[in-house]
Structure formats: structure tokens, C-alpha cells
N, C-alpha and C positions, 0 to 999 in steps of 0.2 A: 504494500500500500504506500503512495507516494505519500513525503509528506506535505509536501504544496501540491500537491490536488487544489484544482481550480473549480469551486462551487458555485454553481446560477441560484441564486435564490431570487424567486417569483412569489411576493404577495402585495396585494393595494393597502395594506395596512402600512402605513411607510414608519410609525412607532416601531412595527413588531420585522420588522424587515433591518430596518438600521443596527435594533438590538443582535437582529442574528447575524449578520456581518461582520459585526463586532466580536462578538462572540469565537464566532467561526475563524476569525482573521487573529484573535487572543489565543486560538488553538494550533496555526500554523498550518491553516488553508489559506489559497488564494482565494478572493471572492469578489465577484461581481453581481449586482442586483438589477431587476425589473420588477416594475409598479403590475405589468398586466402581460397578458400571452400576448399583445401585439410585439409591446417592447423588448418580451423573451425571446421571438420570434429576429427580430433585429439582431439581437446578440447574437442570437445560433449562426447567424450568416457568417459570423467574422471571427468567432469561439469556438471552442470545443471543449465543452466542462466536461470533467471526468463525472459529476454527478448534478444533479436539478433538486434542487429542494422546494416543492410546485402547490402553493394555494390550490384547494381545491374553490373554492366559490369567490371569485372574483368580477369588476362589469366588465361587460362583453365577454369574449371566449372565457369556460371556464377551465379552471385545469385539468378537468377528466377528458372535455372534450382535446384542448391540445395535446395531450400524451396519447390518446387514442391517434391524432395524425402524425405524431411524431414517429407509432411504431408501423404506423401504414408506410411513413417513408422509409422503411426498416431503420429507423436510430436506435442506436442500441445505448443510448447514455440513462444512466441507471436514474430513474423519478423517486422520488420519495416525496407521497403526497401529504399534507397539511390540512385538516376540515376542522370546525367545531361538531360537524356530526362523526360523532361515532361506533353507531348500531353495524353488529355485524354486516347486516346489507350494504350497509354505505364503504364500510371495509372490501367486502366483495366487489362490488362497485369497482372500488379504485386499480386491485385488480384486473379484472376485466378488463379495463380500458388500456391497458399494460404496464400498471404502475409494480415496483419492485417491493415497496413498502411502504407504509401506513401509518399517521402519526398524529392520532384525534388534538385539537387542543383545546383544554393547555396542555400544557408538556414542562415536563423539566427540560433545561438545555441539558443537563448530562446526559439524559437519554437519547434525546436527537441526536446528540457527539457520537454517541456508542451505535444506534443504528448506521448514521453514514458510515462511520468505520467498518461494520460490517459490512454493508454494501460495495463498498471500496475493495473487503478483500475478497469476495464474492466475484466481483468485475474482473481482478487481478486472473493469471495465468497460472490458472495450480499446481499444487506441488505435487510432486511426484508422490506413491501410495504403493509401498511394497505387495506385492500380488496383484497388482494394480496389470490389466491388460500391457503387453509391451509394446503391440504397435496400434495402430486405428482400427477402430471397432465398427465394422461396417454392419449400416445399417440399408439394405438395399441398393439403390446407386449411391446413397451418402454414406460416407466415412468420416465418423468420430477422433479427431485425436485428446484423449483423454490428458496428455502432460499439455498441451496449448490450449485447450477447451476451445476446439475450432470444428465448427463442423462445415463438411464442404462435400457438394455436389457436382453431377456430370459440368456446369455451368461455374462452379468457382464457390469463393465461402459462402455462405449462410450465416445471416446476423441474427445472432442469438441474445438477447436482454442478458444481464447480469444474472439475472435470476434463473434462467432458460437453461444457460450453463452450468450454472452451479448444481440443477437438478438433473441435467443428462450426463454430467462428469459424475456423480455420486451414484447414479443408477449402471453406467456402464465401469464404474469402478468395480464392480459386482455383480457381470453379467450372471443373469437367471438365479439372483437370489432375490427375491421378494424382501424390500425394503417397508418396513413401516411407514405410520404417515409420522409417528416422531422420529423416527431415523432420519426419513427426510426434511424435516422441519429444522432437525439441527444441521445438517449439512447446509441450509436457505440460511438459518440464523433467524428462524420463521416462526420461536418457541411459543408464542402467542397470536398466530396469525389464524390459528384456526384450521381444523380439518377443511374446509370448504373454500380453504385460500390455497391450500395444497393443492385441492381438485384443480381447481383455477390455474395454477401451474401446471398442473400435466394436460389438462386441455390447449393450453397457448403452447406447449411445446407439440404436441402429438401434430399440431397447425403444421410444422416444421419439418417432422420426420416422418410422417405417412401417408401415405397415397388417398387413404379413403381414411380419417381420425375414424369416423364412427366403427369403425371395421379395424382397429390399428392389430398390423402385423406385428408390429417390435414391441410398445408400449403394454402393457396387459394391466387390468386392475385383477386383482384377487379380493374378492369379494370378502371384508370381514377383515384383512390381514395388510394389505398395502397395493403396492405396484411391483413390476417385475417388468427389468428389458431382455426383452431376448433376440440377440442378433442375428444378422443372418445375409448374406447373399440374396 
């Protein structure tokens, strides 16, 4: 994990935005701010943050809507979103839209510190894992390299979210063993995200690696126990 990692913080509260800047910039991040997803929108042109830390209800675009087109343009810069609502659904929600992680407020600032950090090393390039596959784990025409967390197709890579990675590196670290949904919640860093933010993750990656999800070849649930990859030609 870098330690000037460059952070976009996006919120129209310009109190609650100054404080985290500060904060963020007292902990030995770069940081730069926008008031709204236009103004984020600007900065993307000319930046490239290792991570977003993204109001959810803002005027004009909200930030569920921009992280939903940020991952249509496949951006793979990791969101960590910000609401006053936070009912599982609305957790779910942020999810879905392609967000990496979740962060109702208020909040302590040491918590938010600790979540980007994990995100941060989530994003990073993993470490090697004794018994760990040796060479790329093919999953149909795409092959996994599990030491880069790079998955690439007949056409070249495949951008995978932070969190996309971190759950297909941990599931083919172990081809065909059935991973829990806390096994993999601690490999995401996910320990309160909820079983139904897991689903969430294996949905947006199966997006990724199978031909038909509804029918997925590789990905398997086991009903009652977890998930299970199993690769294959």
C-alpha cells in the first residue's frame, strides 16, 4: 500500500469534506476534493486516485449513480461510499452500483482511515500464498494470474474492481474448495458487510468470468456452505 496514495474525496458538504482532507493529508495521503460528481468528473480527466471516497446523496448526479458509470467505463478505482442512510438495503444498494465499500455517517475518522487502508491493500498486487496455484488459473478462454491479480482474455486484460480481485485471487487460491461466506468476507476485509454484500460480489464478478452468470461454469454456490471455483478449459 502506497503511502501517498492520492484520494478524490467527493461531498457538497464543504465542513465535512475540508475536515477529511485534513485529516487524510495528517495521515500521509495525497488528497484532492470535489463539491459534486460534475466537479469529480473534471478531476478524473486529468487524475488518477488510487481510491474515491464518494457522497452518496448529493445535487445533481448522485454518487450511486456516478460509480455505476464509472464501472460501465470499466474504472476500476476503488469507491468507498458515504450516506446518512444506513439500512442494509441502502448498503446493498451501494454495492450494486459497484461500490467497494460502505460507510453510513457518522463515522469515526479512524474507521474510514482503516477501511481505505484496507481497500488500498485489496487494490494492491498480492502476495504470493504457499500452495497457492503456480501458474494462471484458467478459467475458459480467460486466465487468472493469481501472484498479479490480472485476469485477461482472448482480447487482453479485464478490469476487475478492487474488490472483484481480491475475491477471485482468494477463491482460485483454492481451486475446488468451497470457501465460506466468512472466509471470504475476511479475504474483502468485508467482516460487517453482510452475507448479501458477498452475494453482491460474486454476482458482479461471475458478470466477468462466465459466459451465461445464470448458468456459471466456474463460479458455483453450494447451497448452505459458501462458493467454490472450479476451473477449467
Amino acid at each position: 500500500m502506497p503511502d501517498d496514495a492520492l484520494i478524490l474525496v467527493v461531498d457538497d458538504d464543504v465542513r465535512l469534506r475540508g475536515l477529511l482532507q485534513r485529516y487524510l493529508a495528517e495521515n500521509g495521503f495525497r488528497v484532492t476534493a470535489a463539491q459534486d460528481a460534475a466537479e469529480a468528473r473534471d478531476r478524473l480527466r486529468f487524475l488518477q486516485p488510487d481510491l474515491m471516497v464518494l457522497d452518496v446523496m448529493m445535487p445533481g448526479e448522485t454518487g450511486l449513480s456516478l460509480t455505476e458509470s464509472l464501472r460501465r467505463d470499466n474504472a476500476e478505482i476503488p469507491v468507498l461510499l458515504l450516506t446518512a442512510r444506513g439500512a442494509p438495503e441502502d448498503r446493498i444498494a451501494g454495492f450494486e452500483a459497484g461500490a467497494d465499500d460502505y460507510l453510513p455517517k457518522p463515522f469515526e475518522p479512524k474507521e474510514l482511515l482503516l477501511r481505505i487502508r484496507a481497500m488500498l491493500r485489496r487494490a494492491a498486487p498480492p502476495l504470493p500464498v504457499i500452495g497457492a496455484p503456480a501458474g494462471p488459473v484458467q478459467l475458459g478462454p480467460l486466465s487468472f494470474d493469481t501472484g498479479r491479480g490480472e485476469l485477461r482474455g482472448p482480447a487482453g486484460p479485464i478490469r476487475l474492481t478492487g474488490g472483484e480481485a481480491a475475491l477471485l485471487t482468494a477463491l482460485a487460491r483454492r481451486p475446488n474448495e468451497i470457501l465460506s461466506r466468512e472466509d471470504i468476507a475476511e479475504a474483502l476485509d468485508m467482516d460487517e458487510a453482510g452475507e448479501r454484500a458477498i452475494d453482491v460480489q460474486v454476482t458482479r464478478l461471475r458478470r466477468k468470468i462466465e459466459a451465461d452468470p445464470r448458468e456459471p461454469r466456474f463460479l458455483h454456490t453450494v447451497r448452505g456452505r459458501g462458493y467454490v471455483l472450479k476451473p477449467g478449459a
